[in-house]
Backbone bond lengths (Angstrom), bond angles and torsions (degrees), N, CA, C in turn:
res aa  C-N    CA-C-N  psi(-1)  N-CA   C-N-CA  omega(-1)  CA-C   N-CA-C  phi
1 X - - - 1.472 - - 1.522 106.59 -
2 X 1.376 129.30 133.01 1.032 152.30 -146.57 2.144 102.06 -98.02
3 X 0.885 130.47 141.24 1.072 124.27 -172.04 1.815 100.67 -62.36
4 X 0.827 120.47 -40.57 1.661 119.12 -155.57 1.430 90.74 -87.69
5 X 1.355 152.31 -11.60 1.645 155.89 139.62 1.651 115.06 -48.73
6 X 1.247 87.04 -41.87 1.978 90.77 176.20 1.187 107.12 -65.61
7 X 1.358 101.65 -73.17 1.941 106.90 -175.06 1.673 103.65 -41.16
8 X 1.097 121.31 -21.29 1.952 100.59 -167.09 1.647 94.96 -94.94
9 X 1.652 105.54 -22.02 1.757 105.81 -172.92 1.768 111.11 -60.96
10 X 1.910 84.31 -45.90 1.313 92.87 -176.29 1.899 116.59 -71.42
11 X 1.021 109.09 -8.37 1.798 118.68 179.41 1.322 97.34 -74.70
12 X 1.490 127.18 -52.86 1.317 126.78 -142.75 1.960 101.60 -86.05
13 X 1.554 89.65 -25.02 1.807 82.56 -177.74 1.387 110.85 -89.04
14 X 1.533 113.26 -20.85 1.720 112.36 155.79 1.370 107.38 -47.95
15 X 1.401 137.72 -57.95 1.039 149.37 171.15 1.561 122.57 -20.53
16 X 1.158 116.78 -73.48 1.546 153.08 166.39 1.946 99.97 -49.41
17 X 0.980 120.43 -49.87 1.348 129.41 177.99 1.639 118.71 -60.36
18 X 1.508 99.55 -51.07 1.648 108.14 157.05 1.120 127.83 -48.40
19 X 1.376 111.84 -44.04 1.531 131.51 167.68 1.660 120.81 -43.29
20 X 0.820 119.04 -56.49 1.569 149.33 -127.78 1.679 91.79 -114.14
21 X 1.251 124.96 -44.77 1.625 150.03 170.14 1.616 89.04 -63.52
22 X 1.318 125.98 -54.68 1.740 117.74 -162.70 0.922 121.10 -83.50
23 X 1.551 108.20 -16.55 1.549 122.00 -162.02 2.152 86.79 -84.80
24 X 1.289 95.28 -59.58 1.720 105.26 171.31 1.279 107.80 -12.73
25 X 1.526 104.39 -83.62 1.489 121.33 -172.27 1.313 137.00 -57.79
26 X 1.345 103.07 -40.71 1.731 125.03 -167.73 1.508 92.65 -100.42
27 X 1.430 124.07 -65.08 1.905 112.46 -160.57 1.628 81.37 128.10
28 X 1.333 100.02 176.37 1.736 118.41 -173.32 1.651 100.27 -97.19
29 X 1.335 114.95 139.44 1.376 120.62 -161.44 1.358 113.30 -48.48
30 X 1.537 125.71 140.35 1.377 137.49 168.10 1.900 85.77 78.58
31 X 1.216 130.40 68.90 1.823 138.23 151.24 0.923 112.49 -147.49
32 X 1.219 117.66 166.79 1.533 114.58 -177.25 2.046 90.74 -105.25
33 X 1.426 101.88 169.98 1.872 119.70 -159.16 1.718 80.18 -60.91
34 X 1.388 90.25 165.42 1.281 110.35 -178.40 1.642 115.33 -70.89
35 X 0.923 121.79 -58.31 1.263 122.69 164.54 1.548 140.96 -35.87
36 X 1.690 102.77 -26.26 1.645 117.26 151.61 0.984 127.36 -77.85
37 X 1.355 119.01 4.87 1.727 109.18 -170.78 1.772 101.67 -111.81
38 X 1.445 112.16 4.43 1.532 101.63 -179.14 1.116 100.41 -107.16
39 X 1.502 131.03 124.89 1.751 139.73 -178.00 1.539 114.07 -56.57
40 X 0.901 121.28 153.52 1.393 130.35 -177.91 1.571 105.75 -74.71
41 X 1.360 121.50 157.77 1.144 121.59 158.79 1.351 127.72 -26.92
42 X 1.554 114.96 -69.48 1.480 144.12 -165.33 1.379 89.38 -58.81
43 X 1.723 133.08 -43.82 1.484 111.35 -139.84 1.842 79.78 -107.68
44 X 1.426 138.04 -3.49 1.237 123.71 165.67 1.628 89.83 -70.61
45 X 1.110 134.65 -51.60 1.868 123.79 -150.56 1.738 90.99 -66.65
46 X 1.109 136.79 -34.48 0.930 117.83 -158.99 1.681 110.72 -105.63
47 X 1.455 104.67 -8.89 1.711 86.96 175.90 1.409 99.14 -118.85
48 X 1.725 117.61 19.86 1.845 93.43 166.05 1.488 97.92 -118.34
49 X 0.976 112.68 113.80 2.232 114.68 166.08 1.418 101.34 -50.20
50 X 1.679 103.77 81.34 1.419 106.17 162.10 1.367 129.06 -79.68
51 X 1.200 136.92 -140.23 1.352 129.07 -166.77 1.457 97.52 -103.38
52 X 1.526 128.93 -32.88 1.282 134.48 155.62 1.295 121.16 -50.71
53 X 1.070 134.76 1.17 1.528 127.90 -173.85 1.972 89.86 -128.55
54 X 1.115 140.33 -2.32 1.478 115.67 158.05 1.475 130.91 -104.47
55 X 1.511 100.25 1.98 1.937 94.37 161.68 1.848 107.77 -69.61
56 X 1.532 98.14 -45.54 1.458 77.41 164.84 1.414 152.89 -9.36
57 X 1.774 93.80 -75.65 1.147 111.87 175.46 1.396 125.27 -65.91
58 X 1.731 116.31 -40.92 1.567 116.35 169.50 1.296 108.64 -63.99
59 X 1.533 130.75 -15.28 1.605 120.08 -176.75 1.244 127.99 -71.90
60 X 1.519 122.59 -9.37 1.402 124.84 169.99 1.603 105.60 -85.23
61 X 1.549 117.48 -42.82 1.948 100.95 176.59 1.541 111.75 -65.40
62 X 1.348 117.48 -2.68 1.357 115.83 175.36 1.811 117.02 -80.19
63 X 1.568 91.84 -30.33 1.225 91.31 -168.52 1.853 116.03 -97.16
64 X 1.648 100.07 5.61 1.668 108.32 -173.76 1.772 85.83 -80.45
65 X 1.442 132.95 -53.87 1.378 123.47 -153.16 1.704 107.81 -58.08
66 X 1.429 99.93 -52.21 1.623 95.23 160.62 1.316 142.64 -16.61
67 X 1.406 90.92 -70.01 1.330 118.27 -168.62 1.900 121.79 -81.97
68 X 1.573 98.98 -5.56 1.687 137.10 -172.77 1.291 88.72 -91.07
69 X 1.256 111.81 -69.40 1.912 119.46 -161.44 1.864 116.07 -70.52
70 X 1.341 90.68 -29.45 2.077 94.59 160.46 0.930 117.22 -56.94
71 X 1.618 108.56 -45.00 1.706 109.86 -165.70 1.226 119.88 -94.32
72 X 1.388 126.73 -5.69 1.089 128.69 163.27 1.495 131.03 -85.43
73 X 1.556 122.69 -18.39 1.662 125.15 174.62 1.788 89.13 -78.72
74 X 1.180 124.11 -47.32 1.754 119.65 -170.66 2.050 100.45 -63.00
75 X 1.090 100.31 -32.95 2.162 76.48 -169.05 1.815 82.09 -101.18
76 X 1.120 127.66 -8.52 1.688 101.65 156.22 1.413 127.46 -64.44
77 X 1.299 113.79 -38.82 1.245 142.27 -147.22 1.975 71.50 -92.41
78 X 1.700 121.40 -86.08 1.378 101.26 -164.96 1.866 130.75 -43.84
79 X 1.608 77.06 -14.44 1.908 82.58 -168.90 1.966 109.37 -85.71
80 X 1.155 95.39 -23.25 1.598 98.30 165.11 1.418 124.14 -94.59
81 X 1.349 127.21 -7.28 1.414 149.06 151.48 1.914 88.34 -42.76
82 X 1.525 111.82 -81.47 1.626 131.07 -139.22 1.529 92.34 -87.28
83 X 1.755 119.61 13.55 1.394 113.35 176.11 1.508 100.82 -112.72
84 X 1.368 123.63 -28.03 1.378 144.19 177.30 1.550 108.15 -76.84
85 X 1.184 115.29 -26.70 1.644 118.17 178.58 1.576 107.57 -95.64
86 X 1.632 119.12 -28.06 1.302 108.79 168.84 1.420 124.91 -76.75
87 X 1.116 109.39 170.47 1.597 126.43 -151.68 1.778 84.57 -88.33
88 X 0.748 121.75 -28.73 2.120 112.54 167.35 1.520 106.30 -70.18
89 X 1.402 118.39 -15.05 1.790 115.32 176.59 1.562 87.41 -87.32
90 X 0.785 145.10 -9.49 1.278 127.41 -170.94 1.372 136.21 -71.88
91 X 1.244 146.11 143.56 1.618 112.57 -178.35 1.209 122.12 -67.08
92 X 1.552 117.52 169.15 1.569 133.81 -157.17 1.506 103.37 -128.34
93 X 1.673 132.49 109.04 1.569 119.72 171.21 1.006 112.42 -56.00
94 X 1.739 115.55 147.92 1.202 126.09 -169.07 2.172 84.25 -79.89
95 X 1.112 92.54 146.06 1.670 93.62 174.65 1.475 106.52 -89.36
96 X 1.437 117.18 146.96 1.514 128.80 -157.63 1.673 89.16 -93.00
97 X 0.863 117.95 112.43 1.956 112.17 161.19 1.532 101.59 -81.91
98 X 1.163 104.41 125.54 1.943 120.34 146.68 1.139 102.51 -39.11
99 X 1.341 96.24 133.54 2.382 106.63 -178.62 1.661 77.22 -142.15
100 X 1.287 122.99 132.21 1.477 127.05 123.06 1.893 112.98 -123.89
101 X 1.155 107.98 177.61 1.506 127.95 179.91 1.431 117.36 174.01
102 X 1.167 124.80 176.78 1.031 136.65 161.37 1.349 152.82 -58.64
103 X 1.401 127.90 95.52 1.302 111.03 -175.99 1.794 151.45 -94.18
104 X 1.168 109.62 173.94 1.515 96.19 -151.93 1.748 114.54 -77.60
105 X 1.154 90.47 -11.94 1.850 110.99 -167.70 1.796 106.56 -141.35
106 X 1.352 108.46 152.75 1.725 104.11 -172.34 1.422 113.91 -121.34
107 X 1.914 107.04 11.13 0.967 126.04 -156.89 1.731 104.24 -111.96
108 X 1.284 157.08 79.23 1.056 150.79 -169.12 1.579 108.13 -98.33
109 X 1.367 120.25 145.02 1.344 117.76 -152.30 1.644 109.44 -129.38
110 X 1.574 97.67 -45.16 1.811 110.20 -175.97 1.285 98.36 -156.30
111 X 1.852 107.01 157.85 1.497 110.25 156.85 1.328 118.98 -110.20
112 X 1.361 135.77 170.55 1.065 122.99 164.96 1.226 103.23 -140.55
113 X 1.604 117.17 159.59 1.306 118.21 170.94 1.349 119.83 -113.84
114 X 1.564 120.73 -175.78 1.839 107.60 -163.56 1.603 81.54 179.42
115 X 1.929 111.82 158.64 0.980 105.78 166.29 1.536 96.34 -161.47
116 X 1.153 132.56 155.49 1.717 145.54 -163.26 1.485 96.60 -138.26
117 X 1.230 104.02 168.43 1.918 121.79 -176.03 1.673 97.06 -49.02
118 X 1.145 128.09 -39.73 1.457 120.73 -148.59 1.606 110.52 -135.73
119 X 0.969 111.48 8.60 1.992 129.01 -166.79 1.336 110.68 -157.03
120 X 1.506 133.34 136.15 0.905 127.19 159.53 1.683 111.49 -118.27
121 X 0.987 151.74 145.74 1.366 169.71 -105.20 1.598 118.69 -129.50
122 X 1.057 129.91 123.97 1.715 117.63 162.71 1.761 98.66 -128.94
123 X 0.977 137.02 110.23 1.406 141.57 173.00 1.444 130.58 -111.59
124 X 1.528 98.67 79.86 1.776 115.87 179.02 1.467 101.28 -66.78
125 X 1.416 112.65 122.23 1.167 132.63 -166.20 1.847 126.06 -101.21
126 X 1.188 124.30 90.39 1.554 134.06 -164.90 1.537 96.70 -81.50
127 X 1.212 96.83 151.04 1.332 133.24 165.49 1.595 116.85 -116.87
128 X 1.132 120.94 159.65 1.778 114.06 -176.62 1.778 101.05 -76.55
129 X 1.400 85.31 131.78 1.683 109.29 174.66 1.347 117.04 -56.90
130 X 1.670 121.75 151.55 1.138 133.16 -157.39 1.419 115.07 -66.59
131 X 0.759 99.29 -170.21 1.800 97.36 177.33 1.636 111.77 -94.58
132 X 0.936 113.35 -18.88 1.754 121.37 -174.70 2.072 103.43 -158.91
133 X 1.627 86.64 77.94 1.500 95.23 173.23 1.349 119.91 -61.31
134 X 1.504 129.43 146.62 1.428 123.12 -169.93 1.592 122.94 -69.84
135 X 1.626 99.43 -12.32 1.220 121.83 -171.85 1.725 130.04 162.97
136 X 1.101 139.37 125.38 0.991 120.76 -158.25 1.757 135.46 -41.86
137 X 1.006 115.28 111.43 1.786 113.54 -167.02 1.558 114.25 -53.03
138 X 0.964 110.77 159.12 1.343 108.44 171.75 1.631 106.43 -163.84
139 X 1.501 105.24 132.36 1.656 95.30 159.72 1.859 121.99 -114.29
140 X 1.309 98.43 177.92 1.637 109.45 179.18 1.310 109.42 -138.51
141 X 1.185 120.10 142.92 1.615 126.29 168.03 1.843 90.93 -126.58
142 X 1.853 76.87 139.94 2.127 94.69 176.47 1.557 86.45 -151.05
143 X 1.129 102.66 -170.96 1.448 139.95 -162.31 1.417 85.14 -111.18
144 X 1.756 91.54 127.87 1.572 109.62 -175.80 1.917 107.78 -96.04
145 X 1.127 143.44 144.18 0.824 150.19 162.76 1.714 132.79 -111.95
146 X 0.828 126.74 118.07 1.893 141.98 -144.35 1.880 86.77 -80.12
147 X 0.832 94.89 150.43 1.573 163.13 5.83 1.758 101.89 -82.47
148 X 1.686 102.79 130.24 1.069 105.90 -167.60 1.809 105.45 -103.63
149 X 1.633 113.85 111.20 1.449 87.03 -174.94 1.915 100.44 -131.66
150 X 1.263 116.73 -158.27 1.419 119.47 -175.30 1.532 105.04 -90.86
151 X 1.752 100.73 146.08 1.371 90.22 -170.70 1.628 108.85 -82.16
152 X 1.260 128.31 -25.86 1.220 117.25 -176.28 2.003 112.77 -73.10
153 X 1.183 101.48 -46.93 1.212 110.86 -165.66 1.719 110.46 -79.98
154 X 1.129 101.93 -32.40 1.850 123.18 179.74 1.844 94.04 74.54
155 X 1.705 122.47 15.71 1.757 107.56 168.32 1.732 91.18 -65.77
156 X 1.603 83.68 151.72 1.442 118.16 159.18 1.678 117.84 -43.16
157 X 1.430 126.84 127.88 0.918 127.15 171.10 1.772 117.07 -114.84
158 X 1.963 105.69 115.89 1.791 93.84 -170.75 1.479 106.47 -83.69
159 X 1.329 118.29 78.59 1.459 112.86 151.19 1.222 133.32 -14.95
160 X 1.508 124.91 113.80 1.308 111.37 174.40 1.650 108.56 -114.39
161 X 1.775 109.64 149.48 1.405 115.04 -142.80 1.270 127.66 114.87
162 X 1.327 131.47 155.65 1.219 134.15 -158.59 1.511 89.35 -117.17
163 X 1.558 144.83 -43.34 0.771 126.58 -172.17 1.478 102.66 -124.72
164 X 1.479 110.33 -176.94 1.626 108.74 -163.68 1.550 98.91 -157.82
165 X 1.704 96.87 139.50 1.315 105.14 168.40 1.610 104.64 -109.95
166 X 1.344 108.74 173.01 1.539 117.66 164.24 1.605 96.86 -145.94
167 X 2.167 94.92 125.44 1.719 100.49 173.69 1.991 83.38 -116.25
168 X 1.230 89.18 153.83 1.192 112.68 -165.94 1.783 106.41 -130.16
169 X 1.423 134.84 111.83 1.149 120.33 168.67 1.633 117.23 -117.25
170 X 1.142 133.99 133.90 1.436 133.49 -167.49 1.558 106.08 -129.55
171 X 1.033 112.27 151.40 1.734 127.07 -175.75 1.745 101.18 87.71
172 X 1.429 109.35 40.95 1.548 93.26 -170.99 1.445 84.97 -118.88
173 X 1.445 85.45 162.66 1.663 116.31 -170.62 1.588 96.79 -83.16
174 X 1.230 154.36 152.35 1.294 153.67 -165.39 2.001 97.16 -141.11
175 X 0.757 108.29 11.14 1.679 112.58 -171.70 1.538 105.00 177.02
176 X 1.830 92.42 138.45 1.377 104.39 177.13 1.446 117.12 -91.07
177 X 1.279 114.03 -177.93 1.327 127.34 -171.70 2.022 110.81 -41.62
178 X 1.214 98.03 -29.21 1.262 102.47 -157.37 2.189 94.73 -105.53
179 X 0.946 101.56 10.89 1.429 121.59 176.79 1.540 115.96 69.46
180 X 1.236 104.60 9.20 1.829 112.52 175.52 1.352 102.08 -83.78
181 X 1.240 122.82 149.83 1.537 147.14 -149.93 1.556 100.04 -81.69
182 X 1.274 115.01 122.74 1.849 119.48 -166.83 1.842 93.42 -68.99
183 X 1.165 101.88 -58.62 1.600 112.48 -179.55 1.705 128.08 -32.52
184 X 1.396 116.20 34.47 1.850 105.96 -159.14 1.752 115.59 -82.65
185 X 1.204 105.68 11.01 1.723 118.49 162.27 1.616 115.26 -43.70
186 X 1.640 110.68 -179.14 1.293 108.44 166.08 1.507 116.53 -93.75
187 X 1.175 120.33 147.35 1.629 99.72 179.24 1.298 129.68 -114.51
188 X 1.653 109.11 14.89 1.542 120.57 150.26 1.604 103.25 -141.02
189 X 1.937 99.62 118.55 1.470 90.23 174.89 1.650 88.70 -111.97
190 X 1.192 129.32 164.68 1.414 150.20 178.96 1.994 105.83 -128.57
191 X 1.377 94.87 119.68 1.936 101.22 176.08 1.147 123.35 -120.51
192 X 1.132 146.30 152.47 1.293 135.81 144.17 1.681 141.75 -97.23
193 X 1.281 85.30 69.25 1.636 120.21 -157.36 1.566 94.23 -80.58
194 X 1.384 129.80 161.61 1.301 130.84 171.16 1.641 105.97 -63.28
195 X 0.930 110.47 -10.87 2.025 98.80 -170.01 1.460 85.40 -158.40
196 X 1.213 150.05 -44.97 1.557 143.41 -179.27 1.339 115.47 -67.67
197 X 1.452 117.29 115.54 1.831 120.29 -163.01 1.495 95.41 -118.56
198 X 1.212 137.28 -19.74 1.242 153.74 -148.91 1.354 165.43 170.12
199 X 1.356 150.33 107.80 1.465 122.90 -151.68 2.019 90.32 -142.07
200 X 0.949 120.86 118.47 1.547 141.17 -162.01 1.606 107.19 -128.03
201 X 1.472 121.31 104.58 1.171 120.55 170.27 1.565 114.35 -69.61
202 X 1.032 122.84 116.70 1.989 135.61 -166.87 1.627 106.99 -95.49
203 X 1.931 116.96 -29.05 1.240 103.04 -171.65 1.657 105.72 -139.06
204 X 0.948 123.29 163.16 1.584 116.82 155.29 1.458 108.21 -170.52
205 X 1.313 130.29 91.74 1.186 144.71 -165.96 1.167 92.82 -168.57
206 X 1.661 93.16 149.86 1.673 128.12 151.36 1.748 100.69 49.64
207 X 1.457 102.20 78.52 1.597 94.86 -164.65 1.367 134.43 62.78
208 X 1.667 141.90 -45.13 0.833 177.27 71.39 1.396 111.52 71.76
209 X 1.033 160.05 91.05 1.549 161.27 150.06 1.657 111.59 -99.82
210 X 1.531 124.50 110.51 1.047 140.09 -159.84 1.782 113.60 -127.71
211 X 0.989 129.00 129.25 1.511 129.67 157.92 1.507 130.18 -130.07
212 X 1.289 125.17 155.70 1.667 128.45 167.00 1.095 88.44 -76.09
213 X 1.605 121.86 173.05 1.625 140.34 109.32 1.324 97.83 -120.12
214 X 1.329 106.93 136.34 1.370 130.01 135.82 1.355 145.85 -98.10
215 X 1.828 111.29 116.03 1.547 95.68 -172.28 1.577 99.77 -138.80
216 X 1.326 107.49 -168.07 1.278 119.05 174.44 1.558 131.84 -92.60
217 X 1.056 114.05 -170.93 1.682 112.08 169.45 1.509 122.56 61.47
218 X 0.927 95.81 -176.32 1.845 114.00 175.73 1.519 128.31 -113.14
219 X 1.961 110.59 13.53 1.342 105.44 175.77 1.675 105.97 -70.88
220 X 1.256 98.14 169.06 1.783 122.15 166.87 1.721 117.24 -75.74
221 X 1.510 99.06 147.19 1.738 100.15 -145.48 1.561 68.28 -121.52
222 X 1.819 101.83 130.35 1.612 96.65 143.76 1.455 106.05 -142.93
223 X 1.509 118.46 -168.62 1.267 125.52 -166.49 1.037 94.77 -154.69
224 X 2.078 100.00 123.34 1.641 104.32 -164.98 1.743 84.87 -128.04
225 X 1.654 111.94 -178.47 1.284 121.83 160.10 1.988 117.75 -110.55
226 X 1.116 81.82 147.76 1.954 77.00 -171.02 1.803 100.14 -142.91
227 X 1.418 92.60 72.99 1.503 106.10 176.98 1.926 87.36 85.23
228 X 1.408 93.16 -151.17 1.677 118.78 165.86 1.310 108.29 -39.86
229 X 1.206 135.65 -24.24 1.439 127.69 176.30 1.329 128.34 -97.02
230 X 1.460 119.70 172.69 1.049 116.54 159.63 1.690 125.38 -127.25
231 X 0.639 139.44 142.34 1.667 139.92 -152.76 1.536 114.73 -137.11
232 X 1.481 119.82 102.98 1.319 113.99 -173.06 1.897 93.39 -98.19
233 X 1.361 89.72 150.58 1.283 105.75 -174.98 1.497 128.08 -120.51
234 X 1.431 126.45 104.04 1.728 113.42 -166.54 1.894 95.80 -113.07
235 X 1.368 90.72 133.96 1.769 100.55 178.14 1.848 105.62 -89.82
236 X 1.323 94.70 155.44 1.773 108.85 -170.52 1.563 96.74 -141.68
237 X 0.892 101.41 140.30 2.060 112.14 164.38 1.229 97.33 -58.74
């Protein structure tokens, strides 16, 4: 190697050395230094949606069911409170339907009364019908209305009970064969039945055998047949 080959060899790797020194220090032309271009902690957490940033987001639908199911047993709970205190929570009388029909005997003798957990009893009591009825019998039960008094005499009768029936039987024989009175029952019994306050015979003339009951409450009144009898029935809680 020729002297004037050295000197340019040795220029060019001075050269290359400068290079290589700037590139070190500074970054490769047109970048910013090396050390600015790697993000900080803080600004990776906040611009990559890592795995830490989506409980977040599911933690508010977690917290509506919660917060749904509290509030709904309390405004059920107040709204059936303010339905139970209004006068529509209140109880409703069963309404009495008018029943008449026909009966099997014209001869009525006694009543009796009776009462079970859920019914209490009225039991107009037949005997076998005459030999030559005056006409076919028949009874009716209605809704009695006050002033309640006797039919022969028209005295005042004190009903006891808040509400009142009237059974009514007509075509009945009032005396047997032998002219003694078919009727030998009591003809005001008084109870203290859950809903039965009373049962008061009001008439007995001219065919005619008549009674109140008075009772309480709001059960349903019916009037069934049970053989020879007839049996009105009022329901009680």
């Amino acid at each position: 190697m020729n002297p004037t080959t050295a000197r340019r060899l040795a220029s060019l790797g001075a050269g290359l050395l400068v290079v290589v020194i700037a590139i070190l220090f500074f970054g490769p032309p047109g970048g910013s230094p090396a050390a600015s271009t790697s993000p900080s902690p803080s600004a990776v957490a906040s611009a990559s949606p890592g795995p830490s940033a989506e409980p977040s987001v599911s933690a508010s639908p977690s917290v509506e069911p919660s917060s749904s199911a509290s509030a709904s047993p309390s405004a059920s709970a107040s709204s059936e409170a303010s339905a139970s205190a209004s006068p529509s929570g209140s109880p409703v009388a069963c309404a009495v339907k008018p029943q008449t029909g026909l009966l099997s005997s014209d001869r009525v003798v006694s009543v009796k009364v009776s009462t079970s957990a859920t019914t209490d009893f009225v039991t107009f009591v037949f005997d076998t019908g005459s030999p030559s009825p005056a006409g076919p019998p028949r009874g009716d039960l209605t809704v009695a209305r006050p002033p309640f008094t006797e039919g022969g005499s028209g005295q005042p009768i004190d009903l006891h009970g808040a509400n009142a029936l009237q059974v009514r039987f007509s075509g009945m024989s009032l005396s047997n064969d032998a002219g003694e009175p078919t009727f030998t029952g009591d003809p005001n019994i008084t109870t203290d039945y859950p809903a039965l306050k009373q049962v008061v015979m009001y008439d007995e003339s001219e065919g005619i055998a008549a009674w109140y009951i008075g009772y309480d409450g709001t059960g349903c009144v019916t009037l069934i047949k049970d053989g020879l009898d007839i049996v009105v029935t009022i329901a009680h809680p």
